[in-house]
DRENPA-3360 file (N, C-alpha, C; in nm, 2 decimals, always signed):
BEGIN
1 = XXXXXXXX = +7.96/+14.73/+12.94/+8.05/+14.74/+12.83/+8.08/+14.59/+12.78 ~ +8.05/+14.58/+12.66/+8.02/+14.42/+12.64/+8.19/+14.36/+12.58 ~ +8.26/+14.45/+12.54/+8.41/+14.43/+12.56/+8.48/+14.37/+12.64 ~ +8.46/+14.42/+12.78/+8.52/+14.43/+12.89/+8.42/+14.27/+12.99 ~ +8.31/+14.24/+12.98/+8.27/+14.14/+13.01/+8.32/+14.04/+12.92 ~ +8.33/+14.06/+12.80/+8.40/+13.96/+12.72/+8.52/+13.89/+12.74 ~ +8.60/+13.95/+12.78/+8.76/+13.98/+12.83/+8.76/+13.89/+12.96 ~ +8.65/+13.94/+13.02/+8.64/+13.88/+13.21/+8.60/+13.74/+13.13;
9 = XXXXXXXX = +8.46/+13.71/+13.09/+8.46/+13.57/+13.05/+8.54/+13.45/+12.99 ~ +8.66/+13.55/+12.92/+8.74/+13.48/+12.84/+8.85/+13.47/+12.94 ~ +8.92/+13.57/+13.01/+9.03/+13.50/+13.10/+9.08/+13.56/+13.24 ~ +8.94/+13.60/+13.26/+8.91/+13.65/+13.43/+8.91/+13.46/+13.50 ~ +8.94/+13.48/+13.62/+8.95/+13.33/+13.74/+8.86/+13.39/+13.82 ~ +8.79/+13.30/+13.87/+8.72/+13.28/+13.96/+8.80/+13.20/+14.11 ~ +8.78/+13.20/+14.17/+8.88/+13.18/+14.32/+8.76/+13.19/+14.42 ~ +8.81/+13.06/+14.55/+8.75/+13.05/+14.69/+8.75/+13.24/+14.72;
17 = XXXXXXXX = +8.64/+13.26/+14.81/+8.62/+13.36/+14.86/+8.59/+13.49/+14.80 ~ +8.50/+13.47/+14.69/+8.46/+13.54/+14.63/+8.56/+13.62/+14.52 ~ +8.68/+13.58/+14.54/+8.74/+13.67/+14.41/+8.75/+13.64/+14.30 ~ +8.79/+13.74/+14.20/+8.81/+13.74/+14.03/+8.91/+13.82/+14.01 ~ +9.01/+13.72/+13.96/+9.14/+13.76/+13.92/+9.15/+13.81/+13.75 ~ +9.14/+13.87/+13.76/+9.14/+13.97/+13.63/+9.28/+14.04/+13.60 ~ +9.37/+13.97/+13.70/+9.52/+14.02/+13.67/+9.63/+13.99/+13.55 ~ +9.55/+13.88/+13.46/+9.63/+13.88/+13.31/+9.59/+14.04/+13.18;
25 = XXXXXXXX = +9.45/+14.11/+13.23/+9.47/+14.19/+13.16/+9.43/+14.31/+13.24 ~ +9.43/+14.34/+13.37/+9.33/+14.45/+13.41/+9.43/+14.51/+13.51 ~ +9.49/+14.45/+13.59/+9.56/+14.53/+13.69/+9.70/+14.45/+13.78 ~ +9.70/+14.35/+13.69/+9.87/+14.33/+13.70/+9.97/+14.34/+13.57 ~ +9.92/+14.24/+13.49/+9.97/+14.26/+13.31/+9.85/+14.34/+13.27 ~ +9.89/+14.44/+13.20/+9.75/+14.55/+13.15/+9.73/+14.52/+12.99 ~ +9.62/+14.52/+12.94/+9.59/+14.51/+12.79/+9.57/+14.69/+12.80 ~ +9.66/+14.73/+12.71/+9.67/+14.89/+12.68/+9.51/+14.94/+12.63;
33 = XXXXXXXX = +9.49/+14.82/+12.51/+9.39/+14.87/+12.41/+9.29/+14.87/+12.51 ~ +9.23/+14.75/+12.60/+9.13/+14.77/+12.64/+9.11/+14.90/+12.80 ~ +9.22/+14.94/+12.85/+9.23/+14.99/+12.93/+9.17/+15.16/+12.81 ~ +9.24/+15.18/+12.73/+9.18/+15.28/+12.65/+9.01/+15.30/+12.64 ~ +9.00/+15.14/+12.60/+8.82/+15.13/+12.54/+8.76/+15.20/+12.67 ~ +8.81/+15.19/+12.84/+8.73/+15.20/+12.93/+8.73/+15.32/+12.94 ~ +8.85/+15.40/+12.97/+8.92/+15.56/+12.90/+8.78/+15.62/+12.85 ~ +8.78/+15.58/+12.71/+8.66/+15.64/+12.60/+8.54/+15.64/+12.64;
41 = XXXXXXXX = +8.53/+15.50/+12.78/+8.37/+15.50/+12.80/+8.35/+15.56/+12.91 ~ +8.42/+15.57/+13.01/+8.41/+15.66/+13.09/+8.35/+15.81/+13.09 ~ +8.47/+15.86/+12.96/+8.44/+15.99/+12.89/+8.31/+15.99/+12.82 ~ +8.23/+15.91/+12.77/+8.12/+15.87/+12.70/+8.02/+15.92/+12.84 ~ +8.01/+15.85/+12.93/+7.95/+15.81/+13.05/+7.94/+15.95/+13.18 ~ +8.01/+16.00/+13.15/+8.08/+16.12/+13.25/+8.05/+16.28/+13.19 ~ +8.04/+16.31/+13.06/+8.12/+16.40/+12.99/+8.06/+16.52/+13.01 ~ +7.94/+16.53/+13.05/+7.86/+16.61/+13.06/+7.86/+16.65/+13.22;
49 = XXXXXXXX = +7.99/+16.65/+13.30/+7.99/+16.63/+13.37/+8.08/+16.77/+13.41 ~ +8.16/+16.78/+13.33/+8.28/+16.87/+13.31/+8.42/+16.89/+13.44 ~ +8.41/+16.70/+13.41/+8.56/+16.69/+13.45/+8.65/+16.77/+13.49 ~ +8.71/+16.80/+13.57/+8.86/+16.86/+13.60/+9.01/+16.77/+13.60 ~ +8.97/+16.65/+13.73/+9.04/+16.58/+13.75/+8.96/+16.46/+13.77 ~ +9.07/+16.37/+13.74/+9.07/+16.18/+13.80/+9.14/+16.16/+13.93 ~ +9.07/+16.09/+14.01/+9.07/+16.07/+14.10/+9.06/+15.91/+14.15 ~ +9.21/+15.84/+14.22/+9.22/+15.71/+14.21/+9.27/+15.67/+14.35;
57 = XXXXXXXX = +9.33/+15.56/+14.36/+9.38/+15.49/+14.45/+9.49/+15.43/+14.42 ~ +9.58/+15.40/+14.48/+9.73/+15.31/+14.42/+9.67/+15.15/+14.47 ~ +9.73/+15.10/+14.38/+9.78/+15.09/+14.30/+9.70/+15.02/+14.14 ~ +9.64/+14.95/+14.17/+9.55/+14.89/+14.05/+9.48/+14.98/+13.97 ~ +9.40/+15.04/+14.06/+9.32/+15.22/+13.92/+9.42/+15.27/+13.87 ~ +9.53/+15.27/+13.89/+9.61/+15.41/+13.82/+9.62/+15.39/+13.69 ~ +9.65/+15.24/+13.63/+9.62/+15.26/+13.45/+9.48/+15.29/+13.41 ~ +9.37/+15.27/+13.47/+9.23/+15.27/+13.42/+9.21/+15.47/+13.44;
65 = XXXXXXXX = +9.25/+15.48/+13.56/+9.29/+15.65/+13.55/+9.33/+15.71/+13.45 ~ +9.45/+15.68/+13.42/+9.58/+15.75/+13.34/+9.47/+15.72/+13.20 ~ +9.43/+15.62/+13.13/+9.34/+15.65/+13.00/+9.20/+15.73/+13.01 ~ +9.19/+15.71/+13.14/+9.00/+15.78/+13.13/+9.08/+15.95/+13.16 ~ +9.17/+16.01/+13.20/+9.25/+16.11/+13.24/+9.24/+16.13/+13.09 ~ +9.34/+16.07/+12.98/+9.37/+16.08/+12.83/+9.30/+16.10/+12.77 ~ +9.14/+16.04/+12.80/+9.03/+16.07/+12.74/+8.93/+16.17/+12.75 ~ +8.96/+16.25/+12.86/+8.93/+16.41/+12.94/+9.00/+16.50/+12.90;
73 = XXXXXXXX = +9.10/+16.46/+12.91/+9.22/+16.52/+12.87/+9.27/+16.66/+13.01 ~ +9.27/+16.58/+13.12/+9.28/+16.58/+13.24/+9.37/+16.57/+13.35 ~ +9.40/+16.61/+13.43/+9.50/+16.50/+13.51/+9.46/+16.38/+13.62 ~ +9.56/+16.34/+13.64/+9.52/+16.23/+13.68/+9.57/+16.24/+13.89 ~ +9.50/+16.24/+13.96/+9.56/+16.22/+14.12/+9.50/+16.11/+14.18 ~ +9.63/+16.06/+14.22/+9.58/+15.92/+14.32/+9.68/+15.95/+14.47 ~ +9.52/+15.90/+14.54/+9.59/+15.87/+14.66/+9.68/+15.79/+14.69 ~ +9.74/+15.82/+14.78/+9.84/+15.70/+14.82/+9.84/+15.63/+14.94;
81 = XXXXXXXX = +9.89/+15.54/+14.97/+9.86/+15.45/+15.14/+9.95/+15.51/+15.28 ~ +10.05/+15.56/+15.18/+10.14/+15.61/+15.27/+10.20/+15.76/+15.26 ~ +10.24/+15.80/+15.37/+10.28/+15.95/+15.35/+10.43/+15.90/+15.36 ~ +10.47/+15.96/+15.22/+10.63/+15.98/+15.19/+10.69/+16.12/+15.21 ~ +10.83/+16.11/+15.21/+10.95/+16.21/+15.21/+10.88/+16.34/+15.07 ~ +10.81/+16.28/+14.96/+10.81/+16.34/+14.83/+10.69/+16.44/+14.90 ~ +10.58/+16.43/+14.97/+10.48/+16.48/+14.95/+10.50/+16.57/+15.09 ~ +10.52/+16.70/+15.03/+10.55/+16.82/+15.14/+10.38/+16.89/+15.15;
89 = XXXXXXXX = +10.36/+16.91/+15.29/+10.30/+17.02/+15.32/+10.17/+16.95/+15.34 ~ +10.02/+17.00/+15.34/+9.91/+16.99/+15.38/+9.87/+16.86/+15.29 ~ +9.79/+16.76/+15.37/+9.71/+16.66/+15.31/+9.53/+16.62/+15.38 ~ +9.51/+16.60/+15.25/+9.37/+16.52/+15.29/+9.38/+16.38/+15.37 ~ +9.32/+16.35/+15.44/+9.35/+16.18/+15.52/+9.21/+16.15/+15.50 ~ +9.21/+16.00/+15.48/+9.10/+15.94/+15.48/+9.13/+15.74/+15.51 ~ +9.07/+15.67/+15.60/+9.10/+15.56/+15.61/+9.00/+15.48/+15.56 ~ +9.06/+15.38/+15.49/+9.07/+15.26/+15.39/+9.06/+15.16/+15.41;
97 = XXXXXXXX = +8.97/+15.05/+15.45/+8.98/+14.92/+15.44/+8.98/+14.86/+15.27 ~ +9.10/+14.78/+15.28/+9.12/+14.70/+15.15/+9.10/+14.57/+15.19 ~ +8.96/+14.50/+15.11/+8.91/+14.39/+15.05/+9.03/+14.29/+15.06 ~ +9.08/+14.34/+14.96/+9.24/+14.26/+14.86/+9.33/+14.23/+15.00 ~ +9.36/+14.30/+15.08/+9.47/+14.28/+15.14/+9.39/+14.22/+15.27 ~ +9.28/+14.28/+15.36/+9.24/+14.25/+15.46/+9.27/+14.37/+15.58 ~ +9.27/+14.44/+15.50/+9.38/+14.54/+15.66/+9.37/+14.68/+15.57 ~ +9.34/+14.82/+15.71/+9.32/+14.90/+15.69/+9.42/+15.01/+15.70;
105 = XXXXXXXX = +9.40/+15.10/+15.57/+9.56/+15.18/+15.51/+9.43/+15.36/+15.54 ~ +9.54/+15.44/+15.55/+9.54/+15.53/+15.55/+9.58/+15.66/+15.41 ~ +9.50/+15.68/+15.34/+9.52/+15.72/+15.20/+9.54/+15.86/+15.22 ~ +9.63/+15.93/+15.14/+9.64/+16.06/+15.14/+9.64/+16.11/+15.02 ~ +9.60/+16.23/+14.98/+9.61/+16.30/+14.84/+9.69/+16.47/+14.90 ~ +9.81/+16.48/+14.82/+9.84/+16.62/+14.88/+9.72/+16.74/+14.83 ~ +9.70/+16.81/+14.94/+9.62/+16.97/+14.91/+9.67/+17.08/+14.82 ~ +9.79/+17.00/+14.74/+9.82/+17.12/+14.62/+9.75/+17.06/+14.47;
113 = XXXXXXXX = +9.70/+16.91/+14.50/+9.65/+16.89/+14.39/+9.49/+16.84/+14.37 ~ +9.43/+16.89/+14.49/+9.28/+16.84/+14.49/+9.23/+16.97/+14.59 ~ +9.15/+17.04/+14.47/+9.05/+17.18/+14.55/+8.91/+17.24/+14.50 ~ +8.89/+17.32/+14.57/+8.72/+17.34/+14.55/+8.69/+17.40/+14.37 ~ +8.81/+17.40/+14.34/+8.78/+17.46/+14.21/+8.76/+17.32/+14.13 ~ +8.78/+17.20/+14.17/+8.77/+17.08/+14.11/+8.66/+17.01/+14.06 ~ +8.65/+16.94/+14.00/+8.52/+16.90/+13.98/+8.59/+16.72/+13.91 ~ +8.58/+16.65/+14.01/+8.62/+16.53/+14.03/+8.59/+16.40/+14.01;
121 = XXXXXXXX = +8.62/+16.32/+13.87/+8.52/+16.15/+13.89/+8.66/+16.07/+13.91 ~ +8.61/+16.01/+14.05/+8.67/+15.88/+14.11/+8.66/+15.78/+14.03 ~ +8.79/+15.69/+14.02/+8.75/+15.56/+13.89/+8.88/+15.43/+13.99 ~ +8.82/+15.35/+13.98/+8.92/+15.23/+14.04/+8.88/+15.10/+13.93 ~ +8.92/+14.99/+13.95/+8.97/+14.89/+13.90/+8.79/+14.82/+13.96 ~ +8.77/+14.77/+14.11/+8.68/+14.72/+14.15/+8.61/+14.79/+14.23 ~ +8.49/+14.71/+14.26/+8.38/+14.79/+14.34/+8.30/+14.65/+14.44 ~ +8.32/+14.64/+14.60/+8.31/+14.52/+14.66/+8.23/+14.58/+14.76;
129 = XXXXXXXX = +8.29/+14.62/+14.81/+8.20/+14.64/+14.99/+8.18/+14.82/+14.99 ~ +8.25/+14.84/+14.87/+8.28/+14.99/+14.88/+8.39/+15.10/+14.96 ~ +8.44/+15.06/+15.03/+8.54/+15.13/+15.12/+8.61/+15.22/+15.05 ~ +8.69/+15.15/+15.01/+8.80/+15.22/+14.89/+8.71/+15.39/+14.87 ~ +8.61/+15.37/+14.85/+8.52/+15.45/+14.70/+8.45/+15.54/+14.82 ~ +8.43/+15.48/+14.90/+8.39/+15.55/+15.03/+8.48/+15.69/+15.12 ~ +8.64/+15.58/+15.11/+8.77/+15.70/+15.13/+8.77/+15.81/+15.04 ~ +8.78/+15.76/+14.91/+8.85/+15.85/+14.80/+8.69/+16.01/+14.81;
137 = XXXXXXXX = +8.57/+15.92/+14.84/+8.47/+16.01/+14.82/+8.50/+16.15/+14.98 ~ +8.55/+16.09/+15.04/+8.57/+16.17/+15.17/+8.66/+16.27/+15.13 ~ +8.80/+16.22/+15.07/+8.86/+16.28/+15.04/+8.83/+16.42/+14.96 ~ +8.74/+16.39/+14.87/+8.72/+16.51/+14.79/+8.61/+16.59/+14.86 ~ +8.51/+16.54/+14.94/+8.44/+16.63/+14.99/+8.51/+16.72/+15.09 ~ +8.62/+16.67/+15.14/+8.73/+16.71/+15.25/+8.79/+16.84/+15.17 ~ +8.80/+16.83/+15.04/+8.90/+16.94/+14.94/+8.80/+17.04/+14.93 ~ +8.67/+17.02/+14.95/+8.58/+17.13/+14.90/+8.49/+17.14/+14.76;
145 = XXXXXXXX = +8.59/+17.01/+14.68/+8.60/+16.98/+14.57/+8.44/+16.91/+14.52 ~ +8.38/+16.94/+14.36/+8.25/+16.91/+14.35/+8.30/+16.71/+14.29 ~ +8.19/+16.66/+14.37/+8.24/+16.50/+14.33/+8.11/+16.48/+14.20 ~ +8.16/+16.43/+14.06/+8.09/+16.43/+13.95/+8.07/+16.27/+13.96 ~ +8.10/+16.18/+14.01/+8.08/+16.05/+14.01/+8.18/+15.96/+14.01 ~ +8.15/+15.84/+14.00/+8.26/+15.69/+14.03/+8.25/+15.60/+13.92 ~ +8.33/+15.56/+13.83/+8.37/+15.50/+13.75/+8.40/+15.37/+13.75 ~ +8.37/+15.26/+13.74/+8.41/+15.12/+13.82/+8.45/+15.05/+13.68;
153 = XXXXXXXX = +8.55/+14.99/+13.69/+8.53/+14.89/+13.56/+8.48/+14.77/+13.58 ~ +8.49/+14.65/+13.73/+8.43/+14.55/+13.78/+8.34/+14.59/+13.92 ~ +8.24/+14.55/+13.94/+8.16/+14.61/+14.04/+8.11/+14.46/+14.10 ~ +8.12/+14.40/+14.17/+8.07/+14.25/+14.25/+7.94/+14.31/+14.27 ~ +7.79/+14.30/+14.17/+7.70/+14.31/+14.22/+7.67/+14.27/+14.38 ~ +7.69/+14.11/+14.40/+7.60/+14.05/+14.48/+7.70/+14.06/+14.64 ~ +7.74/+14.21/+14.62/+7.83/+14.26/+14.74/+7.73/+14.43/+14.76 ~ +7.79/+14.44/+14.85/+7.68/+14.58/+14.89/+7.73/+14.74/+14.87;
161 = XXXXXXXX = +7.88/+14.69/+14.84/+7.91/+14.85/+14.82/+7.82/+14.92/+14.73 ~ +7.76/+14.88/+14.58/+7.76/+14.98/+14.48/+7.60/+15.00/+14.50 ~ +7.51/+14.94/+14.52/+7.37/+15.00/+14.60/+7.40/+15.03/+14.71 ~ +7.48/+15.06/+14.82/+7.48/+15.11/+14.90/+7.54/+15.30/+14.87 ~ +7.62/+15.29/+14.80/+7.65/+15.44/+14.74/+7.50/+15.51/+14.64 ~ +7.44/+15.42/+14.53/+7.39/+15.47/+14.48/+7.25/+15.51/+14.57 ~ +7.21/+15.46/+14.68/+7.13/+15.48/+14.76/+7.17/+15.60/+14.83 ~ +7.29/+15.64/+14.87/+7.36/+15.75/+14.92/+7.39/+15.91/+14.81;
169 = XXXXXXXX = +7.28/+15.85/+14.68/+7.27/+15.95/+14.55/+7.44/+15.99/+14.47 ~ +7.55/+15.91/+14.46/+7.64/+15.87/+14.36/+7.64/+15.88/+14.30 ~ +7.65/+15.94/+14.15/+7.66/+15.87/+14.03/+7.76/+15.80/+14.01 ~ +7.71/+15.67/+13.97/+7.77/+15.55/+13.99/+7.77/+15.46/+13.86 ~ +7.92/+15.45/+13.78/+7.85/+15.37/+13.64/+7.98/+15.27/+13.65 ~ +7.93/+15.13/+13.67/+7.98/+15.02/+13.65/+7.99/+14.92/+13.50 ~ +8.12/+14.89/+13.46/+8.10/+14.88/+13.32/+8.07/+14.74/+13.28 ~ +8.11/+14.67/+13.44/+8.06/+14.49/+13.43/+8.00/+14.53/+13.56;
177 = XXXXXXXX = +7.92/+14.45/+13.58/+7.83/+14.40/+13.70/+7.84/+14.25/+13.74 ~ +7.91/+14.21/+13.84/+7.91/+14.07/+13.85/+7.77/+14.02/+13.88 ~ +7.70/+13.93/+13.86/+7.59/+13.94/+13.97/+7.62/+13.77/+14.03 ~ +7.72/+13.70/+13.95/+7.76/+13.53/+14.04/+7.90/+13.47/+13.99 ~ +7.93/+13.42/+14.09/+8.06/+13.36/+14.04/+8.06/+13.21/+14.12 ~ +8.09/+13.12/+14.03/+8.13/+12.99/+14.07/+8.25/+12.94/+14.07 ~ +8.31/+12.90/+14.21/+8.49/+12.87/+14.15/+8.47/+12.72/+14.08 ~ +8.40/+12.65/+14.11/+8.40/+12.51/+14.04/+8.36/+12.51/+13.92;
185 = XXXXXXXX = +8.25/+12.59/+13.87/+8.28/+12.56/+13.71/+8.37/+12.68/+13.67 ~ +8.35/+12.81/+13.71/+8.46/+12.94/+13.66/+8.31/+13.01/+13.62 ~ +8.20/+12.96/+13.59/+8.09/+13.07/+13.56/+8.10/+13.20/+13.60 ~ +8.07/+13.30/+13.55/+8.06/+13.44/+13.57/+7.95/+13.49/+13.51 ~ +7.87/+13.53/+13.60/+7.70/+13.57/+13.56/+7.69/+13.75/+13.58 ~ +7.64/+13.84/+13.46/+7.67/+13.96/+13.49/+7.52/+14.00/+13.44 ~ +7.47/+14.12/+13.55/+7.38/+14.20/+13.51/+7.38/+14.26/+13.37 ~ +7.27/+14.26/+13.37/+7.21/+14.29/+13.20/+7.17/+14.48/+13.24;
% end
Protein backbone atom coordinates (compact mmCIF):
# COMPACT_ATOMS: atom_id res chain seq x y z
CA UNK A 1 0.00 0.00 0.00
CA UNK A 2 1.99 2.79 -1.36
CA UNK A 3 0.13 5.35 1.08
CA UNK A 4 1.04 3.70 4.07
CA UNK A 5 4.85 3.21 3.00
CA UNK A 6 4.76 6.70 2.23
CA UNK A 7 3.69 7.86 5.71
CA UNK A 8 6.45 5.25 7.26
CA UNK A 9 9.16 7.05 4.93
CA UNK A 10 7.98 10.36 5.75
CA UNK A 11 7.74 10.11 9.60
CA UNK A 12 8.20 6.52 10.76
CA UNK A 13 11.97 6.48 13.24
CA UNK A 14 14.16 4.06 12.91
CA UNK A 15 15.78 3.16 16.54
CA UNK A 16 18.81 0.67 18.01
CA UNK A 17 17.35 -2.77 18.05
CA UNK A 18 15.56 -3.10 15.23
CA UNK A 19 12.56 -0.87 15.82
CA UNK A 20 10.25 1.60 13.94
CA UNK A 21 8.38 3.97 15.65
CA UNK A 22 5.52 4.71 13.77
CA UNK A 23 3.71 6.23 16.87
CA UNK A 24 3.16 9.91 15.37
CA UNK A 25 0.53 8.32 13.09
CA UNK A 26 -0.16 4.59 13.57
CA UNK A 27 -0.54 3.48 17.11
CA UNK A 28 -0.03 6.19 19.56
CA UNK A 29 -1.31 9.64 17.80
CA UNK A 30 -3.59 7.88 15.03
CA UNK A 31 -4.07 9.62 11.54
CA UNK A 32 -7.99 8.67 11.26
CA UNK A 33 -7.87 9.13 7.38
CA UNK A 34 -5.05 6.77 6.95
CA UNK A 35 -6.14 4.21 9.52
CA UNK A 36 -9.49 4.23 7.16
CA UNK A 37 -7.34 3.85 3.81
CA UNK A 38 -6.07 0.44 5.57
CA UNK A 39 -9.89 -0.32 6.71
CA UNK A 40 -10.78 -0.15 2.81
CA UNK A 41 -7.76 -2.31 1.95
CA UNK A 42 -8.03 -4.84 4.05
CA UNK A 43 -11.76 -5.13 2.85
CA UNK A 44 -10.31 -4.97 -0.71
CA UNK A 45 -7.73 -7.80 0.27
CA UNK A 46 -10.13 -10.12 2.41
CA UNK A 47 -13.62 -9.69 0.90
CA UNK A 48 -14.15 -12.68 -0.68
CA UNK A 49 -13.50 -14.16 2.31
CA UNK A 50 -16.94 -13.51 4.05
CA UNK A 51 -15.85 -11.94 7.18
CA UNK A 52 -17.88 -12.24 10.29
CA UNK A 53 -15.62 -10.71 12.75
CA UNK A 54 -12.15 -8.69 13.47
CA UNK A 55 -10.09 -10.06 15.49
CA UNK A 56 -7.22 -8.04 17.45
CA UNK A 57 -4.99 -7.62 20.29
CA UNK A 58 -4.91 -4.51 22.86
CA UNK A 59 -3.75 -2.31 22.53
CA UNK A 60 -2.21 -0.83 19.22
CA UNK A 61 -4.53 -2.98 16.51
CA UNK A 62 -7.62 -1.85 18.03
CA UNK A 63 -7.95 1.47 15.73
CA UNK A 64 -6.60 -0.49 12.61
CA UNK A 65 -9.53 -3.10 13.74
CA UNK A 66 -12.26 -0.71 14.52
CA UNK A 67 -11.86 0.69 10.52
CA UNK A 68 -11.17 -2.64 8.75
CA UNK A 69 -14.48 -3.79 11.26
CA UNK A 70 -16.27 -0.32 9.52
CA UNK A 71 -15.23 -1.44 6.32
CA UNK A 72 -16.97 -5.12 6.72
CA UNK A 73 -19.26 -3.69 8.45
CA UNK A 74 -18.54 -6.15 11.22
CA UNK A 75 -17.58 -6.29 14.68
CA UNK A 76 -14.70 -5.83 16.11
CA UNK A 77 -13.11 -8.43 19.26
CA UNK A 78 -9.90 -8.06 20.82
CA UNK A 79 -8.11 -9.91 23.13
CA UNK A 80 -7.09 -8.71 26.13
CA UNK A 81 -3.82 -9.32 28.46
CA UNK A 82 -5.64 -9.54 31.34
CA UNK A 83 -8.71 -11.18 32.78
CA UNK A 84 -10.97 -8.46 34.47
CA UNK A 85 -13.96 -8.11 36.93
CA UNK A 86 -16.03 -7.15 33.30
CA UNK A 87 -15.48 -10.40 31.55
CA UNK A 88 -17.89 -13.09 33.19
CA UNK A 89 -17.92 -16.66 32.33
CA UNK A 90 -15.94 -18.99 29.83
CA UNK A 91 -12.65 -17.79 27.95
CA UNK A 92 -10.36 -18.73 25.24
CA UNK A 93 -6.51 -18.44 26.77
CA UNK A 94 -3.69 -18.23 24.73
CA UNK A 95 -0.02 -17.06 25.67
CA UNK A 96 1.78 -14.14 24.17
CA UNK A 97 5.19 -13.09 23.94
CA UNK A 98 5.39 -9.25 23.18
CA UNK A 99 8.32 -8.07 21.11
CA UNK A 100 7.50 -4.34 22.33
CA UNK A 101 7.49 -5.05 25.93
CA UNK A 102 9.96 -8.25 26.28
CA UNK A 103 7.76 -10.32 28.48
CA UNK A 104 5.07 -12.83 28.14
CA UNK A 105 1.11 -11.88 28.72
CA UNK A 106 -1.62 -14.09 28.65
CA UNK A 107 -4.51 -12.95 26.14
CA UNK A 108 -8.11 -13.80 26.54
CA UNK A 109 -11.15 -13.37 24.29
CA UNK A 110 -14.52 -14.11 26.18
CA UNK A 111 -16.54 -17.35 24.54
CA UNK A 112 -19.68 -15.19 24.09
CA UNK A 113 -17.97 -13.38 21.48
CA UNK A 114 -15.77 -15.71 19.27
CA UNK A 115 -17.56 -19.12 17.80
CA UNK A 116 -17.70 -21.77 15.22
CA UNK A 117 -20.25 -19.91 13.43
CA UNK A 118 -17.36 -17.18 12.91
CA UNK A 119 -15.45 -16.75 10.20
CA UNK A 120 -12.48 -14.54 11.43
CA UNK A 121 -9.50 -12.12 9.93
CA UNK A 122 -6.93 -11.28 12.55
CA UNK A 123 -5.38 -7.64 11.82
CA UNK A 124 -2.71 -5.97 14.23
CA UNK A 125 -0.57 -2.90 13.87
CA UNK A 126 2.92 -5.19 13.35
CA UNK A 127 4.18 -8.41 12.27
CA UNK A 128 7.98 -9.40 13.86
CA UNK A 129 8.66 -12.80 15.18
CA UNK A 130 5.01 -13.58 14.91
CA UNK A 131 3.79 -14.43 18.42
CA UNK A 132 1.15 -12.12 18.84
CA UNK A 133 -0.41 -13.60 15.45
CA UNK A 134 0.50 -16.97 16.55
CA UNK A 135 -1.77 -16.45 20.00
CA UNK A 136 -4.67 -14.69 18.39
CA UNK A 137 -4.48 -17.68 15.57
CA UNK A 138 -4.88 -20.28 18.60
CA UNK A 139 -7.34 -18.52 19.90
CA UNK A 140 -9.77 -18.86 17.19
CA UNK A 141 -8.89 -22.30 16.26
CA UNK A 142 -9.62 -22.86 20.07
CA UNK A 143 -13.50 -21.16 19.31
CA UNK A 144 -13.96 -23.66 16.60
CA UNK A 145 -14.14 -20.56 14.61
CA UNK A 146 -13.03 -20.65 10.51
CA UNK A 147 -9.62 -18.36 10.49
CA UNK A 148 -9.99 -16.30 6.97
CA UNK A 149 -6.54 -14.70 7.34
CA UNK A 150 -4.10 -11.95 9.01
CA UNK A 151 -4.04 -8.49 8.08
CA UNK A 152 -0.67 -6.62 8.99
CA UNK A 153 -0.24 -3.12 8.32
CA UNK A 154 3.84 -3.19 9.09
CA UNK A 155 5.42 -6.65 8.69
CA UNK A 156 9.53 -6.54 9.50
CA UNK A 157 10.32 -8.63 6.53
CA UNK A 158 13.94 -9.43 7.51
CA UNK A 159 12.27 -11.05 10.94
CA UNK A 160 10.76 -14.61 10.57
CA UNK A 161 7.33 -14.38 11.84
CA UNK A 162 5.56 -13.64 8.37
CA UNK A 163 7.29 -16.57 6.23
CA UNK A 164 7.09 -18.60 8.94
CA UNK A 165 3.10 -18.41 9.05
CA UNK A 166 2.75 -18.27 5.35
CA UNK A 167 4.75 -21.51 5.28
CA UNK A 168 2.26 -22.83 7.91
CA UNK A 169 -0.48 -21.93 4.79
CA UNK A 170 -1.95 -18.32 6.35
CA UNK A 171 -3.33 -16.04 4.43
CA UNK A 172 -1.20 -13.44 5.08
CA UNK A 173 -1.34 -9.79 3.50
CA UNK A 174 1.13 -7.28 4.67
CA UNK A 175 0.52 -3.76 3.51
CA UNK A 176 4.37 -2.58 4.08
CA UNK A 177 7.07 -5.04 4.09
CA UNK A 178 10.14 -3.85 5.79
CA UNK A 179 12.95 -5.60 4.20
CA UNK A 180 15.96 -2.92 6.08
CA UNK A 181 16.27 -0.47 8.43
CA UNK A 182 19.27 1.78 9.31
CA UNK A 183 19.18 3.82 12.63
CA UNK A 184 22.13 5.99 11.32
CA UNK A 185 20.82 7.27 8.25
CA UNK A 186 16.82 6.49 9.20
CA UNK A 187 16.72 4.45 5.65
CA UNK A 188 13.76 2.22 5.37
CA UNK A 189 13.97 -0.32 2.46
CA UNK A 190 10.49 -2.15 1.69
CA UNK A 191 9.74 -5.12 -0.51
CA UNK A 192 8.34 -4.48 -3.85
Amino acid sequence: MQLLKDRIRKDGKVKDGNILKVDSFLNHQIDVQLLEEIGKEFKRLFEADHVTKILTIEASGIGIAVETARAFGVPVVFAKKAKTKNIAGDVYTSKVMSYTHGREYDVIVSKDFLGPEDRVLIVDDFLANGAALEGLIKLVKDSGAVLCGCGIAIEKGFQPGGDELRKKGVHLESLAIVESMNPATGEILFRE
